[in-house]
VEXDREN-2710 file (C-alpha; in Angstrom, 1 decimal):
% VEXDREN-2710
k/r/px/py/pz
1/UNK/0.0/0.0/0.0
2/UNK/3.0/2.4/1.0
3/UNK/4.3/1.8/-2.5
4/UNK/0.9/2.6/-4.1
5/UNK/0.6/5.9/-2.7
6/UNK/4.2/6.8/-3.4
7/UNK/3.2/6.3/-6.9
8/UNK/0.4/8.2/-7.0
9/UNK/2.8/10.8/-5.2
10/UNK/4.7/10.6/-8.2
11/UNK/2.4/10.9/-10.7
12/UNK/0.4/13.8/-9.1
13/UNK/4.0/15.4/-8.7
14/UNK/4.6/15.5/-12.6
15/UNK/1.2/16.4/-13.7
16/UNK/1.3/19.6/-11.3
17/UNK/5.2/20.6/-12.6
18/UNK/4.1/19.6/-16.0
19/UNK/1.3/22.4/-15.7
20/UNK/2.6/24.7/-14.2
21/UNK/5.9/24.7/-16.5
22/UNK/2.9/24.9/-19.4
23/UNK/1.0/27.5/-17.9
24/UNK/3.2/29.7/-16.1
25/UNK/6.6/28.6/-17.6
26/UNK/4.7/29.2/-21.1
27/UNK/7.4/26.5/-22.3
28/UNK/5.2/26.1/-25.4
29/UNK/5.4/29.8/-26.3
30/UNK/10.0/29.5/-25.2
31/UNK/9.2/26.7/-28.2
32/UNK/7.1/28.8/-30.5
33/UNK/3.8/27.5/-30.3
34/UNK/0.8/29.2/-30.5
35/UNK/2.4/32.4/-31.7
36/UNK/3.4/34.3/-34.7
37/UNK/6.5/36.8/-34.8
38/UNK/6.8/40.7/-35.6
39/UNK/10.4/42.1/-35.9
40/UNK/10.1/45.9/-34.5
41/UNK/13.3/48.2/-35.5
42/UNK/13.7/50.5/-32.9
43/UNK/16.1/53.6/-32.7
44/UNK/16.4/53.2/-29.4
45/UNK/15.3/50.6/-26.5
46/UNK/13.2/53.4/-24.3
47/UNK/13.1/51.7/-21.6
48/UNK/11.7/48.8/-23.7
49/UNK/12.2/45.3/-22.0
50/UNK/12.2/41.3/-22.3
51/UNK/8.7/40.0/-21.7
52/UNK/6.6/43.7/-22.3
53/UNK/3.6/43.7/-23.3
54/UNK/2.2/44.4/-26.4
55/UNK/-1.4/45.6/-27.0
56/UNK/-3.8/46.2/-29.4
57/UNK/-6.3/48.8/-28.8
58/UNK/-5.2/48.7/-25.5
59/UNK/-5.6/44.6/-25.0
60/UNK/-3.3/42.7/-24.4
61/UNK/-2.2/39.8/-27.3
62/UNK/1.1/38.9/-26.9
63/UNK/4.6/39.9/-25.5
64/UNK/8.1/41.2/-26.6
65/UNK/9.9/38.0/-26.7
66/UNK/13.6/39.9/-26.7
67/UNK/15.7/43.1/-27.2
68/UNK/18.5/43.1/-29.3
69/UNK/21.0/45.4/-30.3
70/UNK/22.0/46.1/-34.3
71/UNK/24.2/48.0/-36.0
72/UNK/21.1/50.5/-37.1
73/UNK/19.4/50.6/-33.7
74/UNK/17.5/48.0/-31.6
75/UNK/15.5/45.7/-32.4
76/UNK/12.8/44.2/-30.7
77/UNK/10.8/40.4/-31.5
78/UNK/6.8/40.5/-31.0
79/UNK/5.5/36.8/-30.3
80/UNK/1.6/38.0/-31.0
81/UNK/-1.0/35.3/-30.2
82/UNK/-2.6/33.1/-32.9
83/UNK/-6.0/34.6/-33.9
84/UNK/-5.1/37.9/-33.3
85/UNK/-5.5/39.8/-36.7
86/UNK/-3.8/43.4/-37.0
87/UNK/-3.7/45.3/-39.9
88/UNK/-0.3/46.2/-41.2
89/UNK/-0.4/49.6/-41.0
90/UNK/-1.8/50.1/-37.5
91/UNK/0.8/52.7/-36.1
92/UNK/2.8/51.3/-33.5
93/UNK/4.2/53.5/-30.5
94/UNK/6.1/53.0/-27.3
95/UNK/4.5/53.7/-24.7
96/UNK/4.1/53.9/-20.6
97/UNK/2.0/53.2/-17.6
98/UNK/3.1/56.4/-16.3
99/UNK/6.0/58.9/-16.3
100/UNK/8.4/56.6/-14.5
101/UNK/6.1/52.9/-15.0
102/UNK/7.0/50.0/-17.7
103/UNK/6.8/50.4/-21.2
104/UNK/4.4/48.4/-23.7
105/UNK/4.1/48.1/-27.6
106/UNK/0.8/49.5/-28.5
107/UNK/-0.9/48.7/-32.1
108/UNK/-3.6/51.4/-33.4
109/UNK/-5.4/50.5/-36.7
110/UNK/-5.1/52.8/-39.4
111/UNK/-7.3/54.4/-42.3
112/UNK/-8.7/52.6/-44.8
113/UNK/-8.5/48.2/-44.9
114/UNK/-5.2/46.9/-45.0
115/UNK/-4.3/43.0/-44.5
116/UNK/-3.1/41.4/-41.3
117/UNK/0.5/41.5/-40.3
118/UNK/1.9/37.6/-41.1
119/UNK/4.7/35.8/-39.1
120/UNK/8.3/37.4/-39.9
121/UNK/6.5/40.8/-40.8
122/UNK/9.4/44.1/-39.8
123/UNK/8.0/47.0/-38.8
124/UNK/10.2/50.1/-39.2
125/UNK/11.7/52.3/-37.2
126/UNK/9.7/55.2/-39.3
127/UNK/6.6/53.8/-38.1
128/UNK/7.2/53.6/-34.7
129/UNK/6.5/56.6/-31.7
130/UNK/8.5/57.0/-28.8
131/UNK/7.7/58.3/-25.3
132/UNK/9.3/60.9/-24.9
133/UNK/12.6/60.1/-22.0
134/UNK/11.3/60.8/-18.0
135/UNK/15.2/62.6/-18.3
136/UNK/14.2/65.0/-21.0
137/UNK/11.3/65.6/-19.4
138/UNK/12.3/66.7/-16.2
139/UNK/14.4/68.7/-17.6
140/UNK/12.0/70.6/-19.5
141/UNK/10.1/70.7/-16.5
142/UNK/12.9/72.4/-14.5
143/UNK/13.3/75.3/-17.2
144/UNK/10.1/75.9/-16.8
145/UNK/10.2/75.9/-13.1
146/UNK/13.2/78.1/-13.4
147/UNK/11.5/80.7/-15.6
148/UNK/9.2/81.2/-13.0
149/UNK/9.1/84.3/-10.7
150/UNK/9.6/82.9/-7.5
151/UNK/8.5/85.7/-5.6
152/UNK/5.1/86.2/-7.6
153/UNK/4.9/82.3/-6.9
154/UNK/2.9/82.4/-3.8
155/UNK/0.4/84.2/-5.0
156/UNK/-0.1/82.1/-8.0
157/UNK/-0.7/79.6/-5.7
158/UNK/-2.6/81.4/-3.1
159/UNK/-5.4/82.3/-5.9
160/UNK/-5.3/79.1/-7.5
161/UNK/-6.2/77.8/-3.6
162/UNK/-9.2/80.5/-3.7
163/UNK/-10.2/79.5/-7.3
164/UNK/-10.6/75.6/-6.9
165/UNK/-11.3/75.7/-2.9
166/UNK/-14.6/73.7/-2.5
167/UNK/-15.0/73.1/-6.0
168/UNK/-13.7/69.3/-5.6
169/UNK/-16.8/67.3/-7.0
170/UNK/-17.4/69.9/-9.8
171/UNK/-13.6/69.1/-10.6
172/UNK/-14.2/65.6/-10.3
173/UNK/-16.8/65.3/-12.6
174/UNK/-14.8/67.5/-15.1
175/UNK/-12.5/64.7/-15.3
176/UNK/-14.9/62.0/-15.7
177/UNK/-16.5/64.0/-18.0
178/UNK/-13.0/64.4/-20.0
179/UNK/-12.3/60.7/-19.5
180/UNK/-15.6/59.5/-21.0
181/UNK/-14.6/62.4/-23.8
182/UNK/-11.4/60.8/-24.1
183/UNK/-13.0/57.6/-24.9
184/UNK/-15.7/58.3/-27.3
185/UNK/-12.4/59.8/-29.3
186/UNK/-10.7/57.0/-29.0
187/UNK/-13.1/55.3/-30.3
188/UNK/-14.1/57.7/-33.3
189/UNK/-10.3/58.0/-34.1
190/UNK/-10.8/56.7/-37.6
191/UNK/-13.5/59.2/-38.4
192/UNK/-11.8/61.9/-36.8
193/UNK/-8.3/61.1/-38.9
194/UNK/-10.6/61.0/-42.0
195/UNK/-12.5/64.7/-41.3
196/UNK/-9.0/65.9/-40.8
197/UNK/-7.8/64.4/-43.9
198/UNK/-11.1/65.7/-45.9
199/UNK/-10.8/68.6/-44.5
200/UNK/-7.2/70.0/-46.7
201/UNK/-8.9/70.3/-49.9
202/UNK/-11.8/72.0/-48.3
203/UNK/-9.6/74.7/-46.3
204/UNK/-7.8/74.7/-49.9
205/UNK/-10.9/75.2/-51.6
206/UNK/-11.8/78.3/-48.9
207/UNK/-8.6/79.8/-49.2
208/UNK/-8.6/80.0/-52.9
209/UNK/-12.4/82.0/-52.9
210/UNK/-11.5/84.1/-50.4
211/UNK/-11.4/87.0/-52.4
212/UNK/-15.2/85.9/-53.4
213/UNK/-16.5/85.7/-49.7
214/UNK/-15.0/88.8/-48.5
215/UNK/-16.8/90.5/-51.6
216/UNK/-19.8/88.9/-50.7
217/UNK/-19.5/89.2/-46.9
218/UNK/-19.1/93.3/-48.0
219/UNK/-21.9/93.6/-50.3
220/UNK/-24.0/91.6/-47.1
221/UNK/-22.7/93.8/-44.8
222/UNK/-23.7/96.6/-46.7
223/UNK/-27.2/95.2/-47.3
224/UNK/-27.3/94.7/-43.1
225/UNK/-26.2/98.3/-42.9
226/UNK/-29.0/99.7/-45.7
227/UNK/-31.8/97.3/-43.6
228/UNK/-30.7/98.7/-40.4
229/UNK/-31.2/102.6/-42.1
230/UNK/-34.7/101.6/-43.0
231/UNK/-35.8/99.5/-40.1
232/UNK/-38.3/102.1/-39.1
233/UNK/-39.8/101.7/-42.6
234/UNK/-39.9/98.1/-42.4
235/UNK/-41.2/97.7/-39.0
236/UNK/-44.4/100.4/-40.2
237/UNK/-45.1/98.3/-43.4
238/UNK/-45.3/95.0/-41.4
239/UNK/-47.1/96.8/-38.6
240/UNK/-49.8/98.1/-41.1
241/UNK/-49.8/94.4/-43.1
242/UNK/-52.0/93.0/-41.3
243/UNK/-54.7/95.6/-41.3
244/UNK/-54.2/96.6/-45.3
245/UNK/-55.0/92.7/-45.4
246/UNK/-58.1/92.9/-43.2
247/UNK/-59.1/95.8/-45.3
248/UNK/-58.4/93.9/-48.4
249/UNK/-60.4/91.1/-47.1
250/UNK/-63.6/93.0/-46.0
251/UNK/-63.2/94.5/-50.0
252/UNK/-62.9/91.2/-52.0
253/UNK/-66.3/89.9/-49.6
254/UNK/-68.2/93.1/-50.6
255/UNK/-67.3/92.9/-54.5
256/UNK/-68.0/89.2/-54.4
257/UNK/-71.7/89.5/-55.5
258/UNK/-70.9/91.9/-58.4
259/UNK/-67.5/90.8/-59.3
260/UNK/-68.2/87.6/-61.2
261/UNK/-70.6/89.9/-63.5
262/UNK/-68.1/92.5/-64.0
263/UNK/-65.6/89.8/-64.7
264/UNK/-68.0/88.4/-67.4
265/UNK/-68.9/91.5/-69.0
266/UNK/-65.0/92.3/-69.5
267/UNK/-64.6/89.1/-71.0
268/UNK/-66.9/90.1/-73.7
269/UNK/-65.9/93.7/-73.6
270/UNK/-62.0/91.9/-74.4
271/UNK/-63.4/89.8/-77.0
272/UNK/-64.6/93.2/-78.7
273/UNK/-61.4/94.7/-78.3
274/UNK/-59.4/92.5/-79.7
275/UNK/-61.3/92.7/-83.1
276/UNK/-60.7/96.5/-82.8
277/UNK/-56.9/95.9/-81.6
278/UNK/-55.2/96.7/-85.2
279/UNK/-57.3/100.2/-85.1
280/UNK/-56.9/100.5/-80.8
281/UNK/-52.8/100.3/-82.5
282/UNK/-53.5/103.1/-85.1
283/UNK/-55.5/105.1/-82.7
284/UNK/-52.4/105.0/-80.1
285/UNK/-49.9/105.6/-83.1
286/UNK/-52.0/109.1/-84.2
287/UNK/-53.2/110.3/-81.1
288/UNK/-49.5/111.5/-80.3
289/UNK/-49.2/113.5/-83.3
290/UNK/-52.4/114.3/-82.7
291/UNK/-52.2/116.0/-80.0
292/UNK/-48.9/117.6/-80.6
293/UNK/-50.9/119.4/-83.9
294/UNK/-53.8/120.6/-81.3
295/UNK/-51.7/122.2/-78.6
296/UNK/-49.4/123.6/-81.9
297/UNK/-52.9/125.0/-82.9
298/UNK/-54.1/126.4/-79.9
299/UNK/-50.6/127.8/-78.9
300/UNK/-51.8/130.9/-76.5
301/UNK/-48.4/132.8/-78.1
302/UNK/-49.7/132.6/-81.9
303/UNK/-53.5/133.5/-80.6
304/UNK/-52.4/136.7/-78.5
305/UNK/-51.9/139.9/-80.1
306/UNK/-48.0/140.3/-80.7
307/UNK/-47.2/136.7/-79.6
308/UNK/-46.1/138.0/-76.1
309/UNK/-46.3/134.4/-74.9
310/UNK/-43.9/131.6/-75.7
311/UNK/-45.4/128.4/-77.3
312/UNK/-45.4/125.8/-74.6
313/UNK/-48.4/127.9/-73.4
314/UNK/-51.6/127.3/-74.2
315/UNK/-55.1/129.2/-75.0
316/UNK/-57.0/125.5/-73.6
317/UNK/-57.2/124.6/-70.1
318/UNK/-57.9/121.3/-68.8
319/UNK/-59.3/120.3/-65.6
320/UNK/-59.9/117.4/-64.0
321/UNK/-62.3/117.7/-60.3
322/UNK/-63.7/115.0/-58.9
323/UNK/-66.6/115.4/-56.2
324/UNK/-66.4/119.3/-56.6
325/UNK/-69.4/120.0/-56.6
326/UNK/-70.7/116.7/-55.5
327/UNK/-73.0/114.6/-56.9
328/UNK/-76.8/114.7/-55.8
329/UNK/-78.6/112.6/-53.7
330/UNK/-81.8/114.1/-52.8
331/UNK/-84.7/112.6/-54.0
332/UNK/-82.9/109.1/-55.0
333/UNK/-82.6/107.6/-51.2
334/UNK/-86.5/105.5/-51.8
335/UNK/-85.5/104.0/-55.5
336/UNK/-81.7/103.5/-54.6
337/UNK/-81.0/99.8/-55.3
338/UNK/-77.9/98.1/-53.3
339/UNK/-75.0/96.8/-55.0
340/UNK/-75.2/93.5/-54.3
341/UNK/-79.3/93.0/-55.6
342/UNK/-78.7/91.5/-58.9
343/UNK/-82.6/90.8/-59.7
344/UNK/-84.6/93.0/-62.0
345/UNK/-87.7/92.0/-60.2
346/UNK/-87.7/95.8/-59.5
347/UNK/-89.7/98.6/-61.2
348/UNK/-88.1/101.4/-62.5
349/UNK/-88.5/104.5/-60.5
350/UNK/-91.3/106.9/-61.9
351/UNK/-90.1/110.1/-59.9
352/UNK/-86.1/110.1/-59.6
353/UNK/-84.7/112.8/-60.1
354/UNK/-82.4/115.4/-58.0
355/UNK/-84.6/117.6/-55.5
356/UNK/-81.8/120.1/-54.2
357/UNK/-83.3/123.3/-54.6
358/UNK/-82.9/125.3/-57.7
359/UNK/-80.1/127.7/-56.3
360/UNK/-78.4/124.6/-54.6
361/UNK/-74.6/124.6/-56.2
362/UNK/-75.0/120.7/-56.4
363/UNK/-75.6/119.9/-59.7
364/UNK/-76.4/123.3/-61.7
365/UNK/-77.4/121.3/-64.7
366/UNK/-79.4/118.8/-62.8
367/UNK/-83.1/117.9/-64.3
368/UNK/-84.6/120.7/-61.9
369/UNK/-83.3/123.5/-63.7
370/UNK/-84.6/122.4/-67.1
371/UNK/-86.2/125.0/-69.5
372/UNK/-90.3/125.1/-69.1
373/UNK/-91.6/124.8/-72.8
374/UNK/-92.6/128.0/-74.5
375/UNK/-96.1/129.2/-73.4
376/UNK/-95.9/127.3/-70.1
377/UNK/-98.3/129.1/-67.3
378/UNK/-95.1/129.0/-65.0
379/UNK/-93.6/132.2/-67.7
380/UNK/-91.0/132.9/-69.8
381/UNK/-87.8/131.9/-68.6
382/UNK/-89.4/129.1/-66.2
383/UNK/-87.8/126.1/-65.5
384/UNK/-89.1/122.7/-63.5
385/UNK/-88.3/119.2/-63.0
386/UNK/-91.8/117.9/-63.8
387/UNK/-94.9/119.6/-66.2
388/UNK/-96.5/120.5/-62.7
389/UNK/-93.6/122.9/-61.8
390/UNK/-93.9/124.6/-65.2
391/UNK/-97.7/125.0/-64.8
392/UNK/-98.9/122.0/-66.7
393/UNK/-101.7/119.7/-65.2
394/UNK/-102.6/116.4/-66.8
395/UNK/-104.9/113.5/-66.6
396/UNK/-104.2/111.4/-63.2
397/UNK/-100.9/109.2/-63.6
398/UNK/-103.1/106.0/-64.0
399/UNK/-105.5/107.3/-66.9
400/UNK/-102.4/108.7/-68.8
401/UNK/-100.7/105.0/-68.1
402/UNK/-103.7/103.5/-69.1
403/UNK/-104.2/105.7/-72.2
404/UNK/-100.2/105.5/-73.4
405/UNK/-100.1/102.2/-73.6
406/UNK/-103.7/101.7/-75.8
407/UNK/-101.7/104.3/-77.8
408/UNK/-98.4/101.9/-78.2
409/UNK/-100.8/98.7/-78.9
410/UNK/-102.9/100.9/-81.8
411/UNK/-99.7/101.9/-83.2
412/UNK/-98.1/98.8/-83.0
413/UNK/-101.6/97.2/-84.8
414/UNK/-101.6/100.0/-87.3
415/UNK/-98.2/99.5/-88.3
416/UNK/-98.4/95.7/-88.6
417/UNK/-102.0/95.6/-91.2
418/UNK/-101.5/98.8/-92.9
419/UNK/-98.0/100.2/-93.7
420/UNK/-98.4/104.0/-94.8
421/UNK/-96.9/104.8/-98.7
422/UNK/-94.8/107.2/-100.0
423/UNK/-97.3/110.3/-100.1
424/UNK/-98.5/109.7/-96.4
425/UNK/-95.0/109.6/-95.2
426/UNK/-94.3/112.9/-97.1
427/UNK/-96.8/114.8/-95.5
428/UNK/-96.0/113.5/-92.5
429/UNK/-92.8/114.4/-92.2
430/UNK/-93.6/117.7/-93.5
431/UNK/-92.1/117.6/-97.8
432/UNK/-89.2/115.5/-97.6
433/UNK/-87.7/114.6/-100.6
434/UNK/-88.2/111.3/-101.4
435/UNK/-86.7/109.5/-105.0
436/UNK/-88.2/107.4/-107.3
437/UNK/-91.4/106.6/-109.2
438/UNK/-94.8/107.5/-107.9
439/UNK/-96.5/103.8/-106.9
440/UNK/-100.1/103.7/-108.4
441/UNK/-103.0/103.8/-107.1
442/UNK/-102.6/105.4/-103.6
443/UNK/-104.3/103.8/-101.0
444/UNK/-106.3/105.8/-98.3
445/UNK/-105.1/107.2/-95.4
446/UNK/-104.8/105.8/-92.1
447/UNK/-106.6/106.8/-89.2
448/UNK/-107.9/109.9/-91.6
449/UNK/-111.3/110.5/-93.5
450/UNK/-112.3/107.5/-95.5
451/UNK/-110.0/104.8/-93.7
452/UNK/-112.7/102.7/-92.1
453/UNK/-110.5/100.1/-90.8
454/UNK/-109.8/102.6/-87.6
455/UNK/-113.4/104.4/-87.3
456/UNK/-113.2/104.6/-83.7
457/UNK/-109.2/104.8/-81.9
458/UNK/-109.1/104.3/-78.5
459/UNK/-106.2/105.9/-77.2
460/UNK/-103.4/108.8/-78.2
461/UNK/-103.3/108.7/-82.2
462/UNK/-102.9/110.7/-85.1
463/UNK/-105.2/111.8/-87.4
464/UNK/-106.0/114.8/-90.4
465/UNK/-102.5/115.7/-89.3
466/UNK/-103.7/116.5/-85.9
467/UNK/-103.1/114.0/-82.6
468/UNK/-105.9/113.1/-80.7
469/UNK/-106.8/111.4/-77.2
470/UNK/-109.6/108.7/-76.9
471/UNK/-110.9/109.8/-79.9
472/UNK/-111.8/113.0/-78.7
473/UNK/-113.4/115.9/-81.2
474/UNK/-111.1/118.0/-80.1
475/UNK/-107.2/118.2/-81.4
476/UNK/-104.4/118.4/-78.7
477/UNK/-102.7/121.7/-79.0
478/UNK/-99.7/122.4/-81.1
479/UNK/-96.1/122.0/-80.2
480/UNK/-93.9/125.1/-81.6
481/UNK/-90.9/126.9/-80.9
482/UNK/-89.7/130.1/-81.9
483/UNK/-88.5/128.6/-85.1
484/UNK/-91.8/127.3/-85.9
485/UNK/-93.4/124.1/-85.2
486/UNK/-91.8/121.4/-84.5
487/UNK/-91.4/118.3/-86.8
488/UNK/-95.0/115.9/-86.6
489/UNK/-92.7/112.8/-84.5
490/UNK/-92.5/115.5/-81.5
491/UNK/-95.7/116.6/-82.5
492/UNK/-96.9/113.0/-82.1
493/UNK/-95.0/112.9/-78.7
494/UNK/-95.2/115.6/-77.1
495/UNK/-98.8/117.0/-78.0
496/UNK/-100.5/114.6/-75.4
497/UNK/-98.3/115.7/-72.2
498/UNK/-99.7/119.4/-73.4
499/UNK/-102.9/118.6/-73.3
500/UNK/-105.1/120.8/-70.6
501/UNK/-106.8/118.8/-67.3
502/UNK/-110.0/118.7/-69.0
503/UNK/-109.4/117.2/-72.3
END
C-alpha cells in the first residue's frame, strides 16, 4: 500500500510541474507554439524590456519576446497570439503606464482596410512613436520651473487655492467628463483622422475663394447696414400688413356678388377689343401726333396779339375735379338699389330725379333747372323738374298710363295691317324729298277720312295731321318753338303731355 501511494505521489508530482511549467513557464510559447512573430526596428530601446507587453487597442495579445542590439538601432521580437488579426499599418508607438512605469508596444489601426501582419513581418523604425525620455522631461520641466518668478509664486498659488477651494466634485466630474470624452475619441479616431484628412482640400478650396467671400460678406454687410437705415420703414409696413390685409379682405367679400358679373362683361368687352386691336394700334400711333398738332394750334403765343407768350403755353385749359361739386342725392334715397341686388324683379322708378333746390350749387345742370316749354303758365324763362312745376296739369298718372299704352298697342296694330306709302310719309314728315317713281293707285289714309278700318281709336293717335286722345273731337294743342313748329314725331310725342286737365 505504501508503494501505491508513493506512486500516485509521483504521478500527481509531474502532472502539477508539467502544468505549471505549461502554464506559467509558457514553455510552449519558449518553443514557438501558438504564436506568430513581428520584428520591430527600434532607434532606441526606451526603456523597452524582455517579456513587455504588447497591446492592441489597448488589450493585451502577446509579449516582446527579446531586445536586441544592431548595427542601425535595436531591435525588438513581438511573439503575438494566434488569432489575433492586426492590420499592417496600424501605427505602432512605445508607450508607458506612467512617467516613470514600464513600457508596452501598443498597435492602433489605421485608415482605410489593410491585410493582417503575417509571421516574420518588420515594422520600421519610421513607423514607430517613442515616449518621450522621463530625463528629457524633467528637464524641461525644470526650465520651466526656473523661468518662474519665485516671488510672484505664492500668489499664483494662493489664488489658485481661492479658485478651486470647494470646488472638488465639480472638478471631479470634469474629469470624468473628460475621461468619457477621451473615450468616445478614441473610439471615433478613424473618423476623426478621416475629417482631418477631408478637411485640406476644403480649407484649400476656402482659401482659394477668399477674395469671393469677402466681396460677398461686404456687399451683405452693406445690405445689413441699408436694412438697419430703414428698419423704421420696415417695422411700419409690417405693422400696417395686417390691417391693409383685413381691409383687403372685408373689400374682395363686398365685391363678391358683383364681381363675377363685372368679370364676365369684360370678358366680352376683351373679345370686342381685340377685333378692334389693329385700329386700338392706329388710334395710339396718331393720337400723339395728334395731340402735338392741337396744342401747336391752340398755342396761346400765336392767338395773343403780338405773340407776347412763348409756345409751350396754351389758349385750352384742362381740368380734372372729382366730387367738386358733389354729386346729388336728394330725392334718389326710396328707388336707390344696393350693389349686391342682382334681380330686375324691381320697377323702375317713376319720380327720380335730384330735389336740391334750384339755387343749390349741387348739380347746376341737374333735371330741376330744365327750360319750361314755351307758353308754359309758370312764364317765360321758367324752368321745373316735372310739367307741374312749369304749370302743366294732366290727366291722373293711372289714366295717362292707361291711355299710353292703348296708344303703343294701336300703333303697333296700325303698323303691322297697314303700312303707310310714300305720299303719307311725305306729309308726314312735313315735304321731304323722297326719289323714285310714284307707286299707283294710292291707297287711303290711315286713321284719316275714309280709312274705315280705324273708325273709332281708342287711345293717343294721329289723325288729319292733328293727334288726338280717346278719340276726342277736339285736337291736342300744337307744339312750336320760336323757329316754328316742331317736326310731326314731337308733334306726335309731345302733344298729349300738353294737353289741358279737362281734355
Amino acid at each position: 500500500m505504501v508503494r501505491g501511494q508513493l506512486i500516485a505521489f509521483v504521478v500527481v508530482t509531474l502532472l502539477g510541474v508539467t502544468y505549471a511549467g505549461v502554464e506559467y513557464l509558457r514553455v510552449p510559447r519558449m518553443l514557438g507554439a501558438g504564436i506568430y512573430t513581428v520584428t520591430l526596428q527600434l532607434p532606441s530601446a526606451s526603456g523597452l524590456y524582455e517579456h513587455a507587453l504588447v497591446t492592441y487597442r489597448g488589450i493585451e495579445v502577446g509579449k516582446v519576446d527579446r531586445v536586441e542590439l544592431d548595427r542601425a538601432g535595436v531591435t525588438a521580437v513581438l511573439g503575438i497570439n494566434d488569432g489575433v488579426s492586426i492590420p499592417a499599418n496600424s501605427a505602432v508607438s512605445v508607450r508607458g503606464t506612467s512617467a516613470i512605469g514600464e513600457q508596452f508596444v501598443n498597435f492602433e489601426p489605421g485608415g482605410p482596410a489593410a491585410p493582417p501582419l503575417r509571421d516574420g513581418d518588420v515594422i520600421p523604425a519610421g513607423r514607430v512613436g517613442l515616449p518621450t525620455a522621463v530625463g528629457k522631461l524633467l528637464s524641461s520641466v525644470n526650465d520651466v520651473a526656473a523661468t518662474l518668478p519665485l516671488d510672484k509664486l505664492h500668489s499664483t498659488v494662493d489664488e489658485l487655492y481661492r479658485a478651486l477651494h470647494g470646488t472638488g466634485p465639480e472638478l471631479a466630474g470634469l474629469l470624468r467628463s473628460a475621461m468619457r470624452l477621451q473615450g468616445l475619441a478614441s473610439a471615433d479616431l478613424d473618423p476623426t483622422v478621416r475629417l482631418f484628412t477631408d478637411l485640406v482640400p476644403v480649407l484649400a478650396t476656402q482659401q482659394r475663394i477668399g477674395p469671393q467671400v469677402r466681396s460677398f460678406t461686404g456687399d451683405l454687410a452693406a445690405v445689413t447696414d441699408t436694412l438697419r437705415a430703414v428698419d423704421p420703414s420696415l417695422r411700419g409696413a409690417i405693422d400696417k400688413a395686417g390691417p391693409m390685409a383685413d381691409a383687403l379682405g372685408e373689400l374682395v367679400n363686398e365685391v363678391r356678388p358683383t364681381l363675377p358679373q363685372l368679370l364676365t362683361d369684360l370678358t366680352s368687352t376683351s373679345q370686342v377689343l381685340r377685333v378692334f386691336v389693329p385700329n386700338i394700334r392706329q388710334t395710339m400711333v396718331i393720337f400723339p401726333a395728334a395731340t402735338a398738332a392741337l396744342t401747336s394750334t391752340t398755342a396761346k403765343g400765336s392767338l395773343e396779339a403780338g405773340g407776347q407768350f412763348p409756345p409751350p403755353y396754351s389758349a385750352l385749359g384742362f381740368k380734372l375735379t372729382f366730387n367738386q361739386p358733389p354729386p346729388c342725392t336728394k330725392g334718389f334715397e326710396e328707388d336707390r338699389i344696393a350693389p349686391s341686388d342682382l334681380s330686375n324683379s324691381r320697377p323702375p322708378p317713376t319720380d327720380a330725379y335730384c330735389k336740391e333746390p334750384k339755387d343749390s350749387p349741387i348739380a347746376v345742370r341737374g333735371f330741376r333747372n330744365a327750360p319750361c316749354p314755351p307758353g308754359s303758365p309758370a312764364g317765360p324763362d321758367s324752368t321745373g323738374a316735372t310739367a307741374a312745376a312749369c304749370g302743366w296739369h294732366f290727366q291722373a298718372p293711372d289714366r295717362a298710363k292707361a291711355a299710353t299704352d292703348v296708344a303703343i298697342k294701336h300703333m303697333l296694330e296700325v303698323a303691322a295691317r297697314n303700312p303707310k306709302t310714300r305720299a303719307e310719309n311725305e306729309a308726314f314728315i312735313r315735304g321731304a324729298d323722297f326719289a323714285g317713281p310714284e307707286p299707283s293707285p294710292t291707297p287711303p289714309a290711315i286713321n284719316g277720312p275714309g280709312n274705315s278700318s280705324h273708325e273709332s281709336p281708342d287711345g293717343l293717335f294721329f289723325a288729319g295731321g292733328q293727334p288726338f286722345v280717346n278719340g276726342g273731337a277736339s285736337p291736342l294743342p300744337e307744339v312750336s318753338t320760336p323757329k316754328g313748329p316742331v317736326p310731326g314725331v314731337a308733334q306726335y310725342l309731345l302733344s298729349p303731355l300738353l294737353a289741358p286737365s279737362g281734355r
